[in-house]
C-alpha positions as CSV (number, residue, x, y, z in Angstrom):
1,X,43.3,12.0,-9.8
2,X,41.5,14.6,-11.4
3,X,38.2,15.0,-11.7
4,X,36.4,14.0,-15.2
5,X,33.5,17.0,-15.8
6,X,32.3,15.4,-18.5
7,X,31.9,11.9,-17.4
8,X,30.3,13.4,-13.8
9,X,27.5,15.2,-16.0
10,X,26.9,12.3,-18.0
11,X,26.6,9.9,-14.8
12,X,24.3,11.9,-12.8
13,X,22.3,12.9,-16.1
14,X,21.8,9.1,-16.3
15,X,21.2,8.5,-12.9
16,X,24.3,5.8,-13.0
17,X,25.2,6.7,-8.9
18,X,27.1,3.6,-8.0
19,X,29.5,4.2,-10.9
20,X,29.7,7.9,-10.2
21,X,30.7,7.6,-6.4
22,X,33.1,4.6,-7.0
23,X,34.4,4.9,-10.5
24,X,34.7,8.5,-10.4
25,X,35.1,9.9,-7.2
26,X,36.8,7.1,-5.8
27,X,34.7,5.8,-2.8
28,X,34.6,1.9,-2.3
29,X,32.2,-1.0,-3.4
30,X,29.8,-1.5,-0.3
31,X,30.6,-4.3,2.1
32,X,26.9,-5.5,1.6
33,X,25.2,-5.2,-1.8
34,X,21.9,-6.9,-1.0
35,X,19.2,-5.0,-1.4
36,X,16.1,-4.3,1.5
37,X,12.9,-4.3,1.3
38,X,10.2,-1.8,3.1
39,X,6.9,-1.1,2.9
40,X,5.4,2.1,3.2
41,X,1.7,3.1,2.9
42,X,1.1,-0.1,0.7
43,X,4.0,0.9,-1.6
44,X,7.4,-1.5,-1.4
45,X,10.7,0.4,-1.4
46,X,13.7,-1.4,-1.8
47,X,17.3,0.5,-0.3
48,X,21.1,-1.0,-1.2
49,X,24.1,0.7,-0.3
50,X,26.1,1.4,-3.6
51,X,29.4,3.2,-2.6
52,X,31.1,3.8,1.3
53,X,34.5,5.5,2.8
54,X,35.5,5.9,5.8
55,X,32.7,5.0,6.8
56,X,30.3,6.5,5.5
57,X,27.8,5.2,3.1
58,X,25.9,5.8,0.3
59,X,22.1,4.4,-0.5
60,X,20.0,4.2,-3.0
61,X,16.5,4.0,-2.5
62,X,14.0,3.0,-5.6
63,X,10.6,2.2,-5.4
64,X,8.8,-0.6,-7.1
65,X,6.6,1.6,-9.7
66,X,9.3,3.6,-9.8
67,X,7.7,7.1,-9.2
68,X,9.6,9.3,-6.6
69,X,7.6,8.8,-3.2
70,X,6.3,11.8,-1.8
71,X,7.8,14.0,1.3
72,X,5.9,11.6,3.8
73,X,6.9,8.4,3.1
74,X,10.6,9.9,2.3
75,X,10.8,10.7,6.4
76,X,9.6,7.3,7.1
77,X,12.3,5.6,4.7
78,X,14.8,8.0,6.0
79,X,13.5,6.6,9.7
């Protein structure tokens, strides 16, 4: 399977991550798809994994407003 350069741009330009790692690069739906919910310095986070192999998986993390936290809370969602 070759990789589609054009499709990959268009994905991550877009922000579409689930369909990049699984469509795309081939990694498998997540065995759990419910999202979690933290909160962090009065602001609620919610993570899901969206793609794993072997393994290893992939989250994403978005926050209720929407904004991109800063480096702080990043290291306490990353905890």
């Amino acid at each position: 399977m070759s990789l589609n350069f054009q499709r990959t741009r268009d994905l991550l330009y877009n922000f579409q991550f689930s369909d990049l790692f699984i469509e795309e690069l081939g990694w498998s739906k997540p065995s759990r798809q419910k999202p979690v919910t933290l909160k962090i310095e009065n602001n609620t986070y919610q993570y899901q994994k969206i793609a794993e192999l072997s393994g290893v998986a992939i989250f994403e993390v978005s926050a209720k407003d929407g904004k991109i936290p800063d480096a702080k809370a990043r290291v306490a969602i990353h905890q």
